[in-house]
VODREN-20122 format. One record per residue: residue number from 1; residue in one letter; x, y, z of N, C-alpha, C in turn. Coordinates in nm, 4 decimals, always signed. Layout:
REM VODREN-20122
+-----+------+----------+----------+----------+----------+----------+----------+----------+----------+----------+
:  nr : rest :     n.c1 :     n.c2 :     n.c3 :    ca.c1 :    ca.c2 :    ca.c3 :     c.c1 :     c.c2 :     c.c3 :
+-----+------+----------+----------+----------+----------+----------+----------+----------+----------+----------+
: NUM :    A :        X :        Y :        Z :        X :        Y :        Z :        X :        Y :        Z :
...
+-----+------+----------+----------+----------+----------+----------+----------+----------+----------+----------+
This chain:
REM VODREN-20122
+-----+------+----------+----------+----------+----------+----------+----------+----------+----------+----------+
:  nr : rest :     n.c1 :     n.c2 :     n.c3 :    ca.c1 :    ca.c2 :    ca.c3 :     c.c1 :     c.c2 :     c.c3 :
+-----+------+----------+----------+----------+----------+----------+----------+----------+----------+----------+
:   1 :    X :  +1.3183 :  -3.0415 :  -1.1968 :  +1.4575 :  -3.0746 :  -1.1718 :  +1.5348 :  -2.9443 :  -1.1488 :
:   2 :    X :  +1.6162 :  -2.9463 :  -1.0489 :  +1.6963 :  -2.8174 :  -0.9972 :  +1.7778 :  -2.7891 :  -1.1279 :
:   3 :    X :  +1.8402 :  -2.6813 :  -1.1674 :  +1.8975 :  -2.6354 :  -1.2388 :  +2.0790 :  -2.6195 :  -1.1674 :
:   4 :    X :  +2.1500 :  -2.7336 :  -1.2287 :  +2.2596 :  -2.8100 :  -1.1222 :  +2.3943 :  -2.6352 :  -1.1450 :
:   5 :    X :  +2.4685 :  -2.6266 :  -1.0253 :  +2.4962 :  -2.5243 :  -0.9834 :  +2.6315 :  -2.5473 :  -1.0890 :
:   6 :    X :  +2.6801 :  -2.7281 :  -1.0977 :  +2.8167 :  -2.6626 :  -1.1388 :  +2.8483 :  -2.6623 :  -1.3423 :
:   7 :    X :  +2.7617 :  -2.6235 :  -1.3349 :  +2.6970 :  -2.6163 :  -1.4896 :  +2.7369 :  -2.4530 :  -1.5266 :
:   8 :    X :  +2.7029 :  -2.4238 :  -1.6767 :  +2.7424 :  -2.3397 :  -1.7551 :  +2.6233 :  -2.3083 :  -1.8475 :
:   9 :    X :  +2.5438 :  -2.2154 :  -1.8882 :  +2.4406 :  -2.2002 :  -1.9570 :  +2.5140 :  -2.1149 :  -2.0810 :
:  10 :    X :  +2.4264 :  -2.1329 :  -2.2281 :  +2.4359 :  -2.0993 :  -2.3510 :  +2.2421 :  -1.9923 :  -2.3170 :
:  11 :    X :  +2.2703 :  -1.8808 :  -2.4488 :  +2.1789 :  -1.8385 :  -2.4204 :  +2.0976 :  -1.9103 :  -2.5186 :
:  12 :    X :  +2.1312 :  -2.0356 :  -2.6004 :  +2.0679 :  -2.1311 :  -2.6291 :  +2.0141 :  -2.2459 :  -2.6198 :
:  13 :    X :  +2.0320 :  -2.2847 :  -2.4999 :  +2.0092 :  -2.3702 :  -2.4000 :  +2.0869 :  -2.4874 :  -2.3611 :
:  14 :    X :  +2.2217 :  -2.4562 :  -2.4076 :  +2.2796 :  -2.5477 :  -2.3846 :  +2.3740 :  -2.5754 :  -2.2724 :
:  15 :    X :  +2.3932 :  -2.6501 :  -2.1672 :  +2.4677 :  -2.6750 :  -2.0542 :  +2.6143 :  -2.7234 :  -2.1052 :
:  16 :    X :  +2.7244 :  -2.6782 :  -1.9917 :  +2.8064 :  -2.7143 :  -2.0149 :  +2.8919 :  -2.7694 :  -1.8529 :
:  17 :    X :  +2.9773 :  -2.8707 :  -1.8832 :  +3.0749 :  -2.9497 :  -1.7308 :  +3.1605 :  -2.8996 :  -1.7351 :
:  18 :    X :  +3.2354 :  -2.8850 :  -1.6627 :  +3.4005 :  -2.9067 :  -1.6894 :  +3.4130 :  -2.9991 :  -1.5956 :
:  19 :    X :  +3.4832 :  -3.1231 :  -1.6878 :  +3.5395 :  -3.2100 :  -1.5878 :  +3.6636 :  -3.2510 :  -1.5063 :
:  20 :    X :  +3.7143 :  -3.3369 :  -1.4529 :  +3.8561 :  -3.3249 :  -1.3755 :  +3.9090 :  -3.3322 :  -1.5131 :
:  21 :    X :  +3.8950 :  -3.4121 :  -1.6095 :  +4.0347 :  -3.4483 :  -1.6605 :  +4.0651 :  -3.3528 :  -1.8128 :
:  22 :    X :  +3.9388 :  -3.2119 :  -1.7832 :  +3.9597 :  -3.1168 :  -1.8607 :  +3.8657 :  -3.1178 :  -2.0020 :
:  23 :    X :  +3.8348 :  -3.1654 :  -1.9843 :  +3.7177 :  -3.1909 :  -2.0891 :  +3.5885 :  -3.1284 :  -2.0536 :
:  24 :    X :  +3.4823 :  -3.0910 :  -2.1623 :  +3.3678 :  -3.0430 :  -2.1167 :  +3.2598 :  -3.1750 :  -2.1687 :
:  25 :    X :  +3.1630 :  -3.1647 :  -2.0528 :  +3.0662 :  -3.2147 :  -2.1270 :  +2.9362 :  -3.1328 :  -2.1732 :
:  26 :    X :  +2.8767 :  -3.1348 :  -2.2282 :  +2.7730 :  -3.1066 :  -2.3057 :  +2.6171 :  -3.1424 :  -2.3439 :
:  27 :    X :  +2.5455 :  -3.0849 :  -2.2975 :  +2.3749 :  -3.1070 :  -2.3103 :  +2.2387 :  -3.0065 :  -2.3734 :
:  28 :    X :  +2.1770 :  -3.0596 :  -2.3340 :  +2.0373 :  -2.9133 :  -2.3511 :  +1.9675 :  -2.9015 :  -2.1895 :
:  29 :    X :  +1.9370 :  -2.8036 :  -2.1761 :  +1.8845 :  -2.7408 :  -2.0596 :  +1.7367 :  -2.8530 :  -2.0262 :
:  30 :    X :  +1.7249 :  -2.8056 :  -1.9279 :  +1.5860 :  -2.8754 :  -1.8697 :  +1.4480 :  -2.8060 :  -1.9441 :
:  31 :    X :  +1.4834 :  -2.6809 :  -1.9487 :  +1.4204 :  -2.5816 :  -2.0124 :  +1.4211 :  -2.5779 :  -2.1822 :
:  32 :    X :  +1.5094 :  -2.6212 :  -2.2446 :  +1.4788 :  -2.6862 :  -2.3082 :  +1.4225 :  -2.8144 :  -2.3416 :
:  33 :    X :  +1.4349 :  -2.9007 :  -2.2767 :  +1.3965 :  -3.0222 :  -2.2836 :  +1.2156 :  -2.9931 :  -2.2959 :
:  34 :    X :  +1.1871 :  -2.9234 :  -2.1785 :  +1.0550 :  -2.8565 :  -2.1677 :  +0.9758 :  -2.8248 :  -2.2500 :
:  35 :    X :  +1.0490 :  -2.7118 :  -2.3750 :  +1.0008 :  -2.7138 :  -2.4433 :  +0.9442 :  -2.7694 :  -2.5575 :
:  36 :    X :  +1.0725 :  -2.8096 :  -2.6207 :  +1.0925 :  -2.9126 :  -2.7332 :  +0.9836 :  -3.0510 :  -2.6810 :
:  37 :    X :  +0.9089 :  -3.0733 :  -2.5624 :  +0.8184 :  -3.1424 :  -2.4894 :  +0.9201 :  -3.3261 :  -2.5470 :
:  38 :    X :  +0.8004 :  -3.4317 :  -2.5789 :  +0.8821 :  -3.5500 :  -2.6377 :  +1.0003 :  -3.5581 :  -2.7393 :
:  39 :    X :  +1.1136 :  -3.6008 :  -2.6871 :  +1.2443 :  -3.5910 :  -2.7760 :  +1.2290 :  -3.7041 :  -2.8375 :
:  40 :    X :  +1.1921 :  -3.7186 :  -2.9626 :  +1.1838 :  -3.8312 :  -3.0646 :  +1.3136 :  -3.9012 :  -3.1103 :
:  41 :    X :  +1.4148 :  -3.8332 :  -3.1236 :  +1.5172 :  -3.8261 :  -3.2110 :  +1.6587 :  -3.7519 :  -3.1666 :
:  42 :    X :  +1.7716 :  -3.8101 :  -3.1751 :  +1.8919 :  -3.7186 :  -3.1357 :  +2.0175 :  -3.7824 :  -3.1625 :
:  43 :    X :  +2.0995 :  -3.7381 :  -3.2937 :  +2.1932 :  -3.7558 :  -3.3570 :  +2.2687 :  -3.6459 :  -3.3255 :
:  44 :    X :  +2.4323 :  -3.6775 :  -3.3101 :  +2.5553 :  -3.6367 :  -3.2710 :  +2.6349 :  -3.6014 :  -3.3639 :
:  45 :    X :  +2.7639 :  -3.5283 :  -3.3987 :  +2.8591 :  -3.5450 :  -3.4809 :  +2.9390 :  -3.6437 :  -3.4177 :
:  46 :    X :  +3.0447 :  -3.7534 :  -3.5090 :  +3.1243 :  -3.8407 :  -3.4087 :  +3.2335 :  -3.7983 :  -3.3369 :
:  47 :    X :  +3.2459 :  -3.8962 :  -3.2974 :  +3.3832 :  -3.8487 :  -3.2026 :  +3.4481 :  -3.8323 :  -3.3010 :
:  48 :    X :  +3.6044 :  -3.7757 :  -3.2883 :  +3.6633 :  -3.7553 :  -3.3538 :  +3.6968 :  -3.5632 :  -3.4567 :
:  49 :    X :  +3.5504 :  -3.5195 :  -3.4509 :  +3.4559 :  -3.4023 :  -3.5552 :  +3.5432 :  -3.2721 :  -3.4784 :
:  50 :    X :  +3.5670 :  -3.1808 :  -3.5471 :  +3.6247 :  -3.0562 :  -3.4856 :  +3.5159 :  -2.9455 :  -3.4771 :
:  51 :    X :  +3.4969 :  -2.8860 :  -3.3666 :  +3.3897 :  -2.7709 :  -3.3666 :  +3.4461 :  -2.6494 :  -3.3857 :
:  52 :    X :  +3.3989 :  -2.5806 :  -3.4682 :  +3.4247 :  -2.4070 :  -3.4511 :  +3.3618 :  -2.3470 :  -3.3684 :
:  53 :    X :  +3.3938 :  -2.2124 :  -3.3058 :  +3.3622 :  -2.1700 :  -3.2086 :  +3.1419 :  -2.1221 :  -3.3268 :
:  54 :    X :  +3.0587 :  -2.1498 :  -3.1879 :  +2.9214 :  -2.1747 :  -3.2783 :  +2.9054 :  -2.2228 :  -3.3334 :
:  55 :    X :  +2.9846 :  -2.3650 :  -3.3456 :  +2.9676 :  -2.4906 :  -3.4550 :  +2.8432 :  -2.5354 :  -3.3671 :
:  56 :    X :  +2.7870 :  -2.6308 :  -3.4906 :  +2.6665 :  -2.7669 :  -3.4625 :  +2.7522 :  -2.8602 :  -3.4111 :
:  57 :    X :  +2.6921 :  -2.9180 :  -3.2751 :  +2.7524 :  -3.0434 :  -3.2750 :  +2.6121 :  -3.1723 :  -3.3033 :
:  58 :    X :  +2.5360 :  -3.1401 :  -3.3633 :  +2.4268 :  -3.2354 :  -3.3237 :  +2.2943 :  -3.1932 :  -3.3781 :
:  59 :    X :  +2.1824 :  -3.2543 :  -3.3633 :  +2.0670 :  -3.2144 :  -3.3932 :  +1.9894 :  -3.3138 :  -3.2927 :
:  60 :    X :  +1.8620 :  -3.2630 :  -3.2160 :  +1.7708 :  -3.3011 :  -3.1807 :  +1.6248 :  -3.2907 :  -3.2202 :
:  61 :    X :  +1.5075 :  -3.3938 :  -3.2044 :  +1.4464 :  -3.3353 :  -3.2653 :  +1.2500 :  -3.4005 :  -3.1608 :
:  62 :    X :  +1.1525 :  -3.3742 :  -3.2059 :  +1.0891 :  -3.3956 :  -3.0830 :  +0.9009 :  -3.3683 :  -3.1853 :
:  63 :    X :  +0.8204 :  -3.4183 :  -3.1253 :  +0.6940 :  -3.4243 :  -3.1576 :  +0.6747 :  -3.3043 :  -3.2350 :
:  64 :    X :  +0.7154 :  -3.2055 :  -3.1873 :  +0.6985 :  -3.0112 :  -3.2217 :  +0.8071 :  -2.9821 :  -3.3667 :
:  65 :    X :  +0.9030 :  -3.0177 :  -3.3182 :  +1.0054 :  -2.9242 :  -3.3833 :  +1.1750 :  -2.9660 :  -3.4300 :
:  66 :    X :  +1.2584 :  -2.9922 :  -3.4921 :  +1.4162 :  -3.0311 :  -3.4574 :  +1.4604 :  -2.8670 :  -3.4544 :
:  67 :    X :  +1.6122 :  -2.8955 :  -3.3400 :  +1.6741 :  -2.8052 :  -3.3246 :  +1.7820 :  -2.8787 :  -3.3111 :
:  68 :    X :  +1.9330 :  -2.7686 :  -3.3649 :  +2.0390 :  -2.8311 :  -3.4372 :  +2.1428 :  -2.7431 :  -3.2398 :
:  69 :    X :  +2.2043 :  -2.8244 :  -3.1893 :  +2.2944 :  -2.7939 :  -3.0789 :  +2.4307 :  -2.7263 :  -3.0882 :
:  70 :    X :  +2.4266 :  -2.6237 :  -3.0878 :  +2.5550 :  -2.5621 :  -3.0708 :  +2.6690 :  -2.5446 :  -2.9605 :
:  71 :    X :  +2.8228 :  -2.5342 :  -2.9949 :  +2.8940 :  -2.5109 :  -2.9170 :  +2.9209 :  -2.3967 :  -2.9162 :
:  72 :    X :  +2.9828 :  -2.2899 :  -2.8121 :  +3.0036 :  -2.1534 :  -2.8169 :  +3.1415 :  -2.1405 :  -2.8453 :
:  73 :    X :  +3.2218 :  -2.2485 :  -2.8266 :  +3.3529 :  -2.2568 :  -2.8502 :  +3.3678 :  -2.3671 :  -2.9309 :
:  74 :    X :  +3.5337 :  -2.3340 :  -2.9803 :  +3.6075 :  -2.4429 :  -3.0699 :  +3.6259 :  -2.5819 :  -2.9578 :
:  75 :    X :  +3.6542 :  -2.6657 :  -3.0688 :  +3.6938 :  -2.7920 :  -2.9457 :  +3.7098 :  -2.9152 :  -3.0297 :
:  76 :    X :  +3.7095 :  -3.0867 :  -2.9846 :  +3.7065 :  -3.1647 :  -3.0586 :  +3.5933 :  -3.2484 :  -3.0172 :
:  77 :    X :  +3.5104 :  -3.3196 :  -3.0487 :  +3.4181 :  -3.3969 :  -3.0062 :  +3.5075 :  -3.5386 :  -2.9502 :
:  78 :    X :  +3.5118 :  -3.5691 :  -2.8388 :  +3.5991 :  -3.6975 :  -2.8073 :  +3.5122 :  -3.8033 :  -2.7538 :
:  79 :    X :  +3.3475 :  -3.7822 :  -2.7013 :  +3.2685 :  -3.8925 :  -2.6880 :  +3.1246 :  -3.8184 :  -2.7394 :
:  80 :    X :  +3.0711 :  -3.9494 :  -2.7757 :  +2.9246 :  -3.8869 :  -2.8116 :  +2.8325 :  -3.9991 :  -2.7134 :
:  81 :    X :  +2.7209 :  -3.9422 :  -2.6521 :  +2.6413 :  -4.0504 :  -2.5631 :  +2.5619 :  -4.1488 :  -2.6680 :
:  82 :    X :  +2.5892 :  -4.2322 :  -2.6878 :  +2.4843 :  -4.3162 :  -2.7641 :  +2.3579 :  -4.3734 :  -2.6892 :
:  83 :    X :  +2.3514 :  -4.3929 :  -2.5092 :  +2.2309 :  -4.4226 :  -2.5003 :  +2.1594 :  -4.2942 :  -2.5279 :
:  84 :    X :  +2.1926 :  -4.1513 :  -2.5167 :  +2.0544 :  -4.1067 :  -2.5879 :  +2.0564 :  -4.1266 :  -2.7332 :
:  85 :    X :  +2.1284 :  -4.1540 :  -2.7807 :  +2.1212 :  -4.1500 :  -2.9453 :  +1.9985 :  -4.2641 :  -2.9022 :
:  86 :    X :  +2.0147 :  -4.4030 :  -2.8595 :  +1.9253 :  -4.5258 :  -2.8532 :  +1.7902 :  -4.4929 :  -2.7787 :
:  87 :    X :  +1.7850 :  -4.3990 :  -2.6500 :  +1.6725 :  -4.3635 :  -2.6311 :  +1.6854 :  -4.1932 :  -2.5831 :
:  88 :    X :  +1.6094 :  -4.1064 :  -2.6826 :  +1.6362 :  -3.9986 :  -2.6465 :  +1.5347 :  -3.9351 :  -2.5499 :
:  89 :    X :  +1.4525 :  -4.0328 :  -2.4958 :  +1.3785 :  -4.0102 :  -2.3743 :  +1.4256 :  -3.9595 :  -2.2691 :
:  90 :    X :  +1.5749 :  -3.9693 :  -2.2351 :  +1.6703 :  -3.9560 :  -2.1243 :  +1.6849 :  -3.8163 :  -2.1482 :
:  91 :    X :  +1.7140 :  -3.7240 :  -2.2671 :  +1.7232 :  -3.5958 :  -2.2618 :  +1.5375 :  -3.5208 :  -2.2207 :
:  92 :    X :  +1.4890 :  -3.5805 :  -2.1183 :  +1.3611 :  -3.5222 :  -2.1111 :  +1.3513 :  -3.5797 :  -1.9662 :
:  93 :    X :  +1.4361 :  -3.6974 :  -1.9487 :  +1.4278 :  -3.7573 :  -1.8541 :  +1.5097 :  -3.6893 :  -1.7418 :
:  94 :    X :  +1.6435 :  -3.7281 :  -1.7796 :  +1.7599 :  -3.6964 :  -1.6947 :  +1.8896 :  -3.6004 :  -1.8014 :
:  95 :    X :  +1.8089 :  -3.4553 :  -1.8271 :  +1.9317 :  -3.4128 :  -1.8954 :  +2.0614 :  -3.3321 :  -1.8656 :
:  96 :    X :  +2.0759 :  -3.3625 :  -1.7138 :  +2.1749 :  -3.3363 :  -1.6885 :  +2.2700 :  -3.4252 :  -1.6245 :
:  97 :    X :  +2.2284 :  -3.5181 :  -1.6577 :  +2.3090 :  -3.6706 :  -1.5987 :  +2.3161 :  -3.7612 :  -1.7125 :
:  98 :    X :  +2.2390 :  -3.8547 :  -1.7492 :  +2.2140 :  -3.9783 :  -1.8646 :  +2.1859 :  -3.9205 :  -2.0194 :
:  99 :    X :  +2.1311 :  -3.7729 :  -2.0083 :  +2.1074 :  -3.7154 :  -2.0977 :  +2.1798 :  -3.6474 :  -2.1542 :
: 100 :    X :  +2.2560 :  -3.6354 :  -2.1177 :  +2.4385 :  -3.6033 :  -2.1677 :  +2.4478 :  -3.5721 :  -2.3222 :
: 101 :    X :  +2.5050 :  -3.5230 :  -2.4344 :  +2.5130 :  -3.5200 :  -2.5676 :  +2.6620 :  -3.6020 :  -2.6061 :
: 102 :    X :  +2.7214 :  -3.5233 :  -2.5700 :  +2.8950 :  -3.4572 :  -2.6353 :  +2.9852 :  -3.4799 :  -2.5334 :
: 103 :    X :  +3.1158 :  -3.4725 :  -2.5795 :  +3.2011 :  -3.4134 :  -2.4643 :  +3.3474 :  -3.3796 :  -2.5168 :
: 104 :    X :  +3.3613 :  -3.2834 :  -2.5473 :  +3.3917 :  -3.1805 :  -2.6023 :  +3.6119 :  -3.1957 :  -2.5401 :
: 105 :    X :  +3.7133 :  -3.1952 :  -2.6300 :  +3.8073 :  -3.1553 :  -2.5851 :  +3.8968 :  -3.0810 :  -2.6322 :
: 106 :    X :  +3.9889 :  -3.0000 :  -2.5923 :  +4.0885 :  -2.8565 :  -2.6480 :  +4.0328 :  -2.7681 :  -2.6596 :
: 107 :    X :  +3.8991 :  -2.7194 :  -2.6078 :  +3.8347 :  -2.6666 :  -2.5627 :  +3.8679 :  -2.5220 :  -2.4804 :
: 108 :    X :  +3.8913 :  -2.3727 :  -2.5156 :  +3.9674 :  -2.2944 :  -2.4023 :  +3.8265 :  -2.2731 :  -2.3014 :
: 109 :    X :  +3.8861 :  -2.3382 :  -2.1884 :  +3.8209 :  -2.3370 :  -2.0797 :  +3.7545 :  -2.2292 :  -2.0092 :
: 110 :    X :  +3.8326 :  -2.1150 :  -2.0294 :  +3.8136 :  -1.9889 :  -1.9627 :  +3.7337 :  -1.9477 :  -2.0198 :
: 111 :    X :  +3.6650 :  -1.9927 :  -2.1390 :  +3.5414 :  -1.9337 :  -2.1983 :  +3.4192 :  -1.9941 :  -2.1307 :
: 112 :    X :  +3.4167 :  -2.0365 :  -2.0473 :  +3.3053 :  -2.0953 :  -1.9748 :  +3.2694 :  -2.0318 :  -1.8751 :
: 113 :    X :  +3.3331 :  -1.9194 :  -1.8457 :  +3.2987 :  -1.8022 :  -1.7260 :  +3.2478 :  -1.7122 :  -1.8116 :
: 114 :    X :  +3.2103 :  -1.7150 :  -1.9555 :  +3.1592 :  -1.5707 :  -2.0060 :  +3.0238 :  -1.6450 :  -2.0140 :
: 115 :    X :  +2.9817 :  -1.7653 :  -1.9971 :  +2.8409 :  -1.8098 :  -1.9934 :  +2.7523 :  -1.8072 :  -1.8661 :
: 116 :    X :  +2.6445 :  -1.8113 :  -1.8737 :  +2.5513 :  -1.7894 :  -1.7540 :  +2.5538 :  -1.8978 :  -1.6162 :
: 117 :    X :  +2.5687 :  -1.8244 :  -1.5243 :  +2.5401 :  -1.9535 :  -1.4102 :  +2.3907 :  -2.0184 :  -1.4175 :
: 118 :    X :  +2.3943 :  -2.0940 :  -1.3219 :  +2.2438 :  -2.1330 :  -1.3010 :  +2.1913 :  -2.0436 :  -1.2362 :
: 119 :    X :  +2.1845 :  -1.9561 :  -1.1385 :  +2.1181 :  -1.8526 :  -1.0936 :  +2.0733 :  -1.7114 :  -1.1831 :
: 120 :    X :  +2.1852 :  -1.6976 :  -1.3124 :  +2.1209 :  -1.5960 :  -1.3948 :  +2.0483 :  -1.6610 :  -1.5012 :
: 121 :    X :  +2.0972 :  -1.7992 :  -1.5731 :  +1.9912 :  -1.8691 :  -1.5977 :  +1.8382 :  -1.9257 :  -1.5883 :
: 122 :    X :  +1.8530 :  -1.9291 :  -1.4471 :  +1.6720 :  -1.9346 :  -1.3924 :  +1.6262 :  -1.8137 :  -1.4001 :
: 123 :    X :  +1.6886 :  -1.6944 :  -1.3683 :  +1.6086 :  -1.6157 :  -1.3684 :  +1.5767 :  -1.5555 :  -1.5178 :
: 124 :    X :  +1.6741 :  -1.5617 :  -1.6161 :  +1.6338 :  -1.5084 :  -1.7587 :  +1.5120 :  -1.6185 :  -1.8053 :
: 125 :    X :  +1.5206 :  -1.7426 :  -1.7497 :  +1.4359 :  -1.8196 :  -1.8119 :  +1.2680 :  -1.8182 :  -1.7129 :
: 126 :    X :  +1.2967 :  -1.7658 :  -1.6296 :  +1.1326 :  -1.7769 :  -1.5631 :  +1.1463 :  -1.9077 :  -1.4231 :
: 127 :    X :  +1.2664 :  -1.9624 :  -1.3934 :  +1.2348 :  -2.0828 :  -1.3215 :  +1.2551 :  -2.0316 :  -1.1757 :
+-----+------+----------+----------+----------+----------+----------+----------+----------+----------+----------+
């Protein structure tokens, strides 16, 4: 799966949107997904939850290993995806579409240019 252009990389693998109505959304990389191989498991904080900047919003977890999802910024959690909560196959499947986590709002936006594009992303990661 291409590594989608209008995305935002964590050097932890986490993707980020910005959407029209100012909100971010929020995932794990393909490259992660990769690794972590079958995603067994994937619980959210709820909507509602306030993040600190490097807060957890979540935990995933997979045949190998759980790993807990961070935000790089403050923000509020305002949706959480429940079909992956119901099948977290989709973060292995489609994780930059259906595989969705979070979605994040009050969020300062401009911190999303100090994260990696997809082009310095593929290349720190090998793709």
């Amino acid at each position: 799966m291409p590594t989608p252009t209008d995305c935002r990389f964590s050097e932890t693998h986490e993707w980020f949107r910005q959407e029209a109505d100012g909100t971010v959304t929020m995932g794990i990389t393909q490259h992660a997904a990769d690794a972590l191989t079958d995603i067994t498991f994937c619980e959210m904080k709820p909507s509602g939850t306030k993040v600190t900047d490097g807060g957890v919003v979540g935990e995933v977890e997979s045949v190998k290993t759980s790993s807990e999802i961070y935000s790089p910024f403050a923000g509020t959690i305002c949706a959480v995806n429940d079909a992956a909560a119901k099948d977290p196959s989709l973060l292995n499947s489609d994780p930059y579409g259906k595989g969705w986590l979070v979605k994040l709002q009050g969020c300062d936006v401009s911190r999303l240019a100090g994260l990696m594009d997809a082009k310095t992303y593929d290349a720190k990661n090998a793709h």
